[in-house]
VEXGULUM-302297 format. One line per 3 residues: their letters; for each residue x negated, y, z negated of N, C-alpha, C. Coordinates in Angstrom, 2 decimals. Atoms other than C-alpha are relative to their C-alpha. Layout:
N
a = X:Y:Z:X:Y:Z:X:Y:Z; ...
This chain:
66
xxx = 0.39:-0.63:-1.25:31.89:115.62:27.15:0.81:-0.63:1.13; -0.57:0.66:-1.00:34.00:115.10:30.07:-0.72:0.71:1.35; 0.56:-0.30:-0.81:32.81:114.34:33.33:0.52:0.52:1.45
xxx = -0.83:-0.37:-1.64:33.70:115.58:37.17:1.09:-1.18:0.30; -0.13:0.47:-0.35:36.10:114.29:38.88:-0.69:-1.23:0.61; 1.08:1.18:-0.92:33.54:112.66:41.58:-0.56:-0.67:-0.98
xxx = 0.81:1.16:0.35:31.86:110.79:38.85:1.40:-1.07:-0.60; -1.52:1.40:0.73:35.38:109.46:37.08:0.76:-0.88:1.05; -0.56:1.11:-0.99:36.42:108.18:40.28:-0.14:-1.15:0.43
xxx = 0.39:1.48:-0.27:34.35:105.85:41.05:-0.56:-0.52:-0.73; 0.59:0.59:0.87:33.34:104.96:37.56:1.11:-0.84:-0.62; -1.27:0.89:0.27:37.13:103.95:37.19:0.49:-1.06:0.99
xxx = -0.49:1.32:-1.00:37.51:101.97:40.07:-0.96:-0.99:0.10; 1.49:0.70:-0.15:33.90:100.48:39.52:0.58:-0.91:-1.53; -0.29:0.36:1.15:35.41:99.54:36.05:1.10:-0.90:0.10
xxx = -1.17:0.81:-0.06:38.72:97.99:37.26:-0.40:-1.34:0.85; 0.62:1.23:-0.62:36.67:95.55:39.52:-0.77:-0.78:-0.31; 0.54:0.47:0.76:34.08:94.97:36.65:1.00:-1.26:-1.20
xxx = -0.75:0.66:0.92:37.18:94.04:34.69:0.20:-1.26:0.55; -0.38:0.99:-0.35:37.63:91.35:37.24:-0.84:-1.18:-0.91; 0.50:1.24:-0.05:34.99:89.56:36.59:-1.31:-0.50:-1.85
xxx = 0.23:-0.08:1.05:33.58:90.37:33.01:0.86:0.24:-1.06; -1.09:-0.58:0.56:35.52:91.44:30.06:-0.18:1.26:-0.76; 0.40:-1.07:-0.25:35.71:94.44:29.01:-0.13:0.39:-1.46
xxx = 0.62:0.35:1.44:34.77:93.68:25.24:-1.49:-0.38:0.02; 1.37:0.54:-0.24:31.60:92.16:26.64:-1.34:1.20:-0.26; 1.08:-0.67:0.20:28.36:93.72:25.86:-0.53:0.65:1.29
xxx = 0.19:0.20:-1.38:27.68:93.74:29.56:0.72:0.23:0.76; -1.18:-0.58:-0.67:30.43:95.24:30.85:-0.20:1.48:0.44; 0.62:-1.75:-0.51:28.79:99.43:31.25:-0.89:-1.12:0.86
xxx = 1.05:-0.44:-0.82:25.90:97.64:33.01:0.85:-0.44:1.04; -0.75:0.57:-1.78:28.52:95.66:35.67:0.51:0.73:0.34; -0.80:-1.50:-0.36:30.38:98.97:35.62:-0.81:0.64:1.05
xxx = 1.13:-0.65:-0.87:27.19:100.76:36.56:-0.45:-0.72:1.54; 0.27:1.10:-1.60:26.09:98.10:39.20:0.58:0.35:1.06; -0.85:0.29:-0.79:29.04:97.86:40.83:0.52:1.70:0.66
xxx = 0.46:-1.05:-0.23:29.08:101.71:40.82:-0.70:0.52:0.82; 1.47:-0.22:-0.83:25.52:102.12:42.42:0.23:-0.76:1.46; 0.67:0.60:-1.18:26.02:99.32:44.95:2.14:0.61:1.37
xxx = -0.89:-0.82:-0.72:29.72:101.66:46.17:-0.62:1.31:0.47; 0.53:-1.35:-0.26:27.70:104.93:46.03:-1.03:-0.35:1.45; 1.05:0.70:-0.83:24.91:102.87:48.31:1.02:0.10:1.13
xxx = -0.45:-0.11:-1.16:27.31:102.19:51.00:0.67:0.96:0.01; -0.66:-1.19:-0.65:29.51:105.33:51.34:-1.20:1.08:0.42; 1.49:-1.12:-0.69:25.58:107.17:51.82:-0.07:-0.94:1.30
xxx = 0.17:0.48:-1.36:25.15:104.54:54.58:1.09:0.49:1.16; -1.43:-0.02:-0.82:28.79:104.52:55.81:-0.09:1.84:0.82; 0.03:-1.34:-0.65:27.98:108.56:56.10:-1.24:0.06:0.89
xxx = 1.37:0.02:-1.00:24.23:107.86:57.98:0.48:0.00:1.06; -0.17:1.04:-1.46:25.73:105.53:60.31:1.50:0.93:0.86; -1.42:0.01:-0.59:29.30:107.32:60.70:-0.05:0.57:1.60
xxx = 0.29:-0.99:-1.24:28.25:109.17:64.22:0.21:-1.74:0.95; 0.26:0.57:-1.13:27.38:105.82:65.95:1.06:-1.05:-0.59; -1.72:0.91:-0.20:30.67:103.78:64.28:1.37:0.82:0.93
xxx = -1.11:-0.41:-0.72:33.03:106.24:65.68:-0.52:0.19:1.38; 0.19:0.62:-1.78:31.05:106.04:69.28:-0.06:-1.52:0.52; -0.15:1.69:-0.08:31.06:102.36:68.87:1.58:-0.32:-0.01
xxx = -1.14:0.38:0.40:34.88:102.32:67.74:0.80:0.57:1.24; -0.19:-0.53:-1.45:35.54:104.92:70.90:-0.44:-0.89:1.09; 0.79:1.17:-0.81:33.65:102.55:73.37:0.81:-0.85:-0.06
xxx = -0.31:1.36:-0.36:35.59:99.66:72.66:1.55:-0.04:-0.39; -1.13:0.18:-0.48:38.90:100.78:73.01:0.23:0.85:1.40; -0.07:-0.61:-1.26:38.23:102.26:76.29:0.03:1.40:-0.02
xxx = -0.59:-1.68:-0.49:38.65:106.14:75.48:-1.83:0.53:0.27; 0.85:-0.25:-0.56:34.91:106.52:75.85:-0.48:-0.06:0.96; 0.12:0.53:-1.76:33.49:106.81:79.22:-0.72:-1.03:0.22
């Protein structure tokens, strides 16, 4: 079964950063995958909550806001 794009993306880059620090023979290597997975998906939902008052914060403090 192959999956979407959106899930292989960040299950491969969740995997190349797992590789850092586990190995990837390890038994324990899908759940640091997954983890590390969950705690990227976690902030890009925040990063999208919050994005309204970073880009009036990021406007603001280079002067182009009034």
């Amino acid at each position: 079964m192959s999956f979407p794009i959106f899930v292989q993306l960040p299950l491969a880059i969740a995997g190349d950063i797992a590789a850092h620090f586990v190995s990837r023979d390890s038994v324990r290597f899908e759940l640091v995958q997954t983890g590390i997975a969950l705690v990227m998906l976690a902030t890009f939902i925040i990063l999208l909550i919050c994005a309204l008052r970073i880009w009036k914060w990021v406007r603001g403090k280079n002067g182009i806001a009034e």
